[in-house]
C-alpha positions in Angstrom: 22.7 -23.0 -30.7 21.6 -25.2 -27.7 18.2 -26.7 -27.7 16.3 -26.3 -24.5 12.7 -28.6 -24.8 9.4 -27.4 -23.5 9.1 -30.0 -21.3 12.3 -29.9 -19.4 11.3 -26.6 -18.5 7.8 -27.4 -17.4 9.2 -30.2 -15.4 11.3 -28.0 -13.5 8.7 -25.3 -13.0 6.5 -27.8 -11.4 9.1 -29.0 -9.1 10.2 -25.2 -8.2 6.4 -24.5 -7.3 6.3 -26.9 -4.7 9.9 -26.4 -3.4 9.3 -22.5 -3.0 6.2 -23.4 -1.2 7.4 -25.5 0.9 11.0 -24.2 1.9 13.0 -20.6 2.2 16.2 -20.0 1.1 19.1 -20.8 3.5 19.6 -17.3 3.5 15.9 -16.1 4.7 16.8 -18.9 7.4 19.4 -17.4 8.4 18.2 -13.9 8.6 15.3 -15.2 10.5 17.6 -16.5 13.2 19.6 -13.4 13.5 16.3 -11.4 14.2 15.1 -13.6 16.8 18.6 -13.3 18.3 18.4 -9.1 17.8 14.7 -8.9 19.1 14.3 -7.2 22.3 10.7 -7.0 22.9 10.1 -11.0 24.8 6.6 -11.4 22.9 7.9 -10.2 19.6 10.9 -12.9 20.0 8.2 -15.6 20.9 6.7 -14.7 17.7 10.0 -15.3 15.7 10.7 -18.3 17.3 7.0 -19.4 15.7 7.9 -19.0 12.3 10.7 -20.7 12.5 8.6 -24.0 14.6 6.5 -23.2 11.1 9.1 -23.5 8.6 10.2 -26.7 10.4 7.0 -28.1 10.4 6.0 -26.8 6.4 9.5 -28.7 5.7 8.9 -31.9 7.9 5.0 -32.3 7.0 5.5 -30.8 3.3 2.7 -28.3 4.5 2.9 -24.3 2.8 4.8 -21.8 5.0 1.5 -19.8 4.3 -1.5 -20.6 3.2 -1.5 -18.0 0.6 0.7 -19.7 -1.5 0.9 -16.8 -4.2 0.4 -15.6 -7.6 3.7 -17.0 -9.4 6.2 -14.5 -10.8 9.0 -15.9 -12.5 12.2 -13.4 -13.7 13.9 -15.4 -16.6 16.9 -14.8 -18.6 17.1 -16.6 -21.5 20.2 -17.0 -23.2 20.4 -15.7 -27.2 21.9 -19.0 -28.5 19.1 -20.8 -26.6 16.4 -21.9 -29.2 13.1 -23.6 -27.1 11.6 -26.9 -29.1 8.4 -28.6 -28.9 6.4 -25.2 -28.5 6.6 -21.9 -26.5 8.5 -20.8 -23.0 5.5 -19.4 -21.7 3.5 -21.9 -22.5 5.7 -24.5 -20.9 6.1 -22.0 -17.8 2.3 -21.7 -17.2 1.8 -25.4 -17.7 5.0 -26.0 -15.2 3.0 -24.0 -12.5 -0.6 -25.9 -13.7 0.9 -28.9 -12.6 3.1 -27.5 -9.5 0.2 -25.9 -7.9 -2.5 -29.2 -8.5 -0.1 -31.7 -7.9 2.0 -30.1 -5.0 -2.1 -29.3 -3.7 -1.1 -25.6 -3.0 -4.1 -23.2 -3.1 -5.3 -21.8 -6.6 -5.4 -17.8 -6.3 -5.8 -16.2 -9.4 -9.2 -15.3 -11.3 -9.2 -14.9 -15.1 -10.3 -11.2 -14.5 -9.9 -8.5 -12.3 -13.5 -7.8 -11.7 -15.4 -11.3 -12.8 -13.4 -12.6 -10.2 -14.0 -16.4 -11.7 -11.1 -18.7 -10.5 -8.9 -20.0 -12.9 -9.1 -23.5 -10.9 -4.8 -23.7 -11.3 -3.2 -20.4 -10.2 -2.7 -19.9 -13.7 -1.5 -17.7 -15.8 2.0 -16.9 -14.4 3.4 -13.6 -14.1 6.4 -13.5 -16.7 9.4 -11.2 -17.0 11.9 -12.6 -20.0 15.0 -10.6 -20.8 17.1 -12.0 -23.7 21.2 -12.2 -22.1 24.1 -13.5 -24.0 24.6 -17.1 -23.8 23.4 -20.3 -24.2 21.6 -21.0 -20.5 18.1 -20.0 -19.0 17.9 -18.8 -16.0 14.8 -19.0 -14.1 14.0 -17.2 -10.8 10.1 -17.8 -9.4 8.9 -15.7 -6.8 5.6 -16.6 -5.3 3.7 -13.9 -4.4 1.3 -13.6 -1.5 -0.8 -10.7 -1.8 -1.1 -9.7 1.9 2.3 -7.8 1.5 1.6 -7.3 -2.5 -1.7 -5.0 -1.4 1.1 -3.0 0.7 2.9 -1.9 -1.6 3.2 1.6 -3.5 4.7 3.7 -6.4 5.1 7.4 -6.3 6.3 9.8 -8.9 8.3 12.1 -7.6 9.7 15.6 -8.7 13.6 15.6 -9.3 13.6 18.4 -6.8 12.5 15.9 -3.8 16.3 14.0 -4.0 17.2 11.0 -1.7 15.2 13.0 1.2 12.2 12.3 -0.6 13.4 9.1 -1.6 13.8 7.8 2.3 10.2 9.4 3.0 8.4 7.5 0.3 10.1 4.2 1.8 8.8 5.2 5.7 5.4 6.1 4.8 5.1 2.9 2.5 6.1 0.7 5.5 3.9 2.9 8.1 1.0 2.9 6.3 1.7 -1.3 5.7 1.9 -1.6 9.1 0.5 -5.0 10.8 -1.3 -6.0 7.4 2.3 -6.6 5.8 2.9 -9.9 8.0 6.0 -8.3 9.5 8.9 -8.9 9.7 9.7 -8.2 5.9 11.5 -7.6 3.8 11.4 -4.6 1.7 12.3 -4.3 -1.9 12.5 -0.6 -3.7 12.9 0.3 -7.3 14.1 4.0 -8.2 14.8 5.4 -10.9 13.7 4.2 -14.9 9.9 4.7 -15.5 6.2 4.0 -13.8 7.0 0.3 -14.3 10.7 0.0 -14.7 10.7 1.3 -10.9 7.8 -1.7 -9.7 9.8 -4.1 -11.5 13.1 -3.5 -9.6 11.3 -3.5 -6.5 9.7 -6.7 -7.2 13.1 -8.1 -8.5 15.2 -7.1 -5.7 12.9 -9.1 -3.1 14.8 -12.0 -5.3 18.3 -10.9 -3.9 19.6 -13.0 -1.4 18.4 -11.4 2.1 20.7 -8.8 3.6 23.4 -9.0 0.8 23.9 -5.3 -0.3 24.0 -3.2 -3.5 27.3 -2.9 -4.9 26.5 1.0 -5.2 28.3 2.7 -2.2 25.6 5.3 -1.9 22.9 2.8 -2.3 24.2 0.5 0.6 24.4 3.4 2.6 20.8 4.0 1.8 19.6 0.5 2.5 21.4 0.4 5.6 20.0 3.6 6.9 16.3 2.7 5.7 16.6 -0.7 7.4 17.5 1.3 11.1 14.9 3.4 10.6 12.1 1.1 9.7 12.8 -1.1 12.8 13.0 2.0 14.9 9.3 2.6 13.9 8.7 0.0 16.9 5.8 -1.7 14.7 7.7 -5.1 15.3 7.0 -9.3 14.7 3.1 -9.5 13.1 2.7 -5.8 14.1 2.5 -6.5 18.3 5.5 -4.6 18.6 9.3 -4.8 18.7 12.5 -4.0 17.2 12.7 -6.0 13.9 9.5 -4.9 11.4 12.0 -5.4 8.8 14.7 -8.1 7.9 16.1 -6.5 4.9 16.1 -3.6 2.3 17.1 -4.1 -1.0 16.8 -1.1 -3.8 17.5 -1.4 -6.9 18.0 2.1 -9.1 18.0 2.5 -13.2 18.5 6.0 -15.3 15.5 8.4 -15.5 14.1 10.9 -17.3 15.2 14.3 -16.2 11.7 15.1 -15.2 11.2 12.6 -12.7 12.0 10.6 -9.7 9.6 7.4 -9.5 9.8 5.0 -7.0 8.1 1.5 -6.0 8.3 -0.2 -2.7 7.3 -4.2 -3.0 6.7 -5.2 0.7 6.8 -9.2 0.9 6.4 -10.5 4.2 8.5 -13.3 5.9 7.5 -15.6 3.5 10.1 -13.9 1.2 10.0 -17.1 -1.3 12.4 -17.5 -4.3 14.1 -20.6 -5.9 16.4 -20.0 -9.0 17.4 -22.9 -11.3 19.6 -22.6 -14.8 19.1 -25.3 -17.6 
């Protein structure tokens, strides 16, 4: 049994709330450069070569990429022979993102209810997904979420019957209907598969997979691939002014089902796709 403390962990929480504000992963760098490289339309290039005088500036000045600096959703795996002392791992979590958030001065967006509306003063409490894994580590992943994308997003139960057809036309409506109020480009995650939530989980989770790496399912790299073409051929383009890159990346994740169904989720996140992992 390895002993993990509570305040190791808020420690690092804090830390990853400002990083992840503040910085995108190499990889979301890179695919950034890439699109500005693939862009045809001359104003939607200009606009690329924006965010990136942005994400030099955010990293430079230590100012957020965006000023919607999320609701923080953390993914962690915590090993079985991992026992947490000096209290509890959400409770050290939430505290690691009281003190991220005031300390790193990143804006405070959540309210303690969804129709008080009352500000929690701390962009408190976290959203927290914990999955027990063998081993003797934690693994935590934080995704801060702006909600510009989040309000884009969608789940749909579908009918066995309407197969991978209905599948890609759940995915290009989702992104249509998203249009300019997405923050394009984006990057698109889908769950399919599992249950109501099992399928938005997986489309929240795969936004966490590094950018343009595909899934390991032959069929479902064919399908990312495809949906990728066709949502840049929907010409709605860099912040929605047009252009051939709306989207820098799809990423599905699937699960079993029932036999009576077909859901599926698309999480739209914008190109502010921000995610730092980190294993005590």
């Amino acid at each position: 049994m390895r002993e993990i403390s509570c305040g190791e962990i808020t420690e690092c929480i804090c830390k990853m709330c400002i990083q992840a504000a503040h910085f995108l992963s190499p990889d979301m760098e890179d695919i950034l450069q890439q699109a500005k490289e693939k862009e045809i339309a001359p104003l939607g290039k200009q606009i690329l070569q924006q965010l990136q005088d942005n994400l030099e500036i955010a990293g430079r000045d230590m100012i957020p990429i965006c000023q919607d600096t999320g609701m923080a959703v953390f993914f962690l795996e915590v090993g079985q022979e991992v026992h947490i002392t000096g209290g509890g791992l959400e409770d050290a979590v939430n505290e690691g993102v009281r003190r991220g958030y005031t300390e790193g001065y990143l804006r405070k967006s959540v309210v303690r209810d969804p129709l008080d509306r009352v500000n929690t003063g701390d962009n408190t409490p976290a959203i927290i997904h914990t999955r027990i894994v063998p081993g003797d580590k934690l693994c935590m992943t934080l995704a801060p979420k702006g909600f510009g994308s989040e309000n884009m997003s969608r789940i749909v139960m579908l009918k066995p019957a309407d197969g991978i057809e209905g599948v890609k036309k759940v995915i290009l409506e989702t992104v249509d209907l998203a249009g300019p109020n997405a923050c394009p480009p984006m990057v698109v995650g889908v769950g399919v598969g599992g249950d109501f939530e099992k399928a938005a989980l997986m489309a929240k989770h795969a936004l966490t997979r590094e950018t343009g790496k595909h899934s390991e399912i032959p069929y479902v790299e064919e399908l990312e691939k495809e949906m990728l073409a066709k949502i840049n051929d929907l010409g709605i383009g860099p912040a929605g002014l047009g252009g051939t890159v709306t989207a820098l990346a799809v990423h599905i994740e699937t699960y079993p089902t029932h036999i009576a169904g077909l859901p599926v989720a698309v999480n739209i996140c914008c190109h502010a796709n921000r995610h730092v992992t980190v294993e005590l």
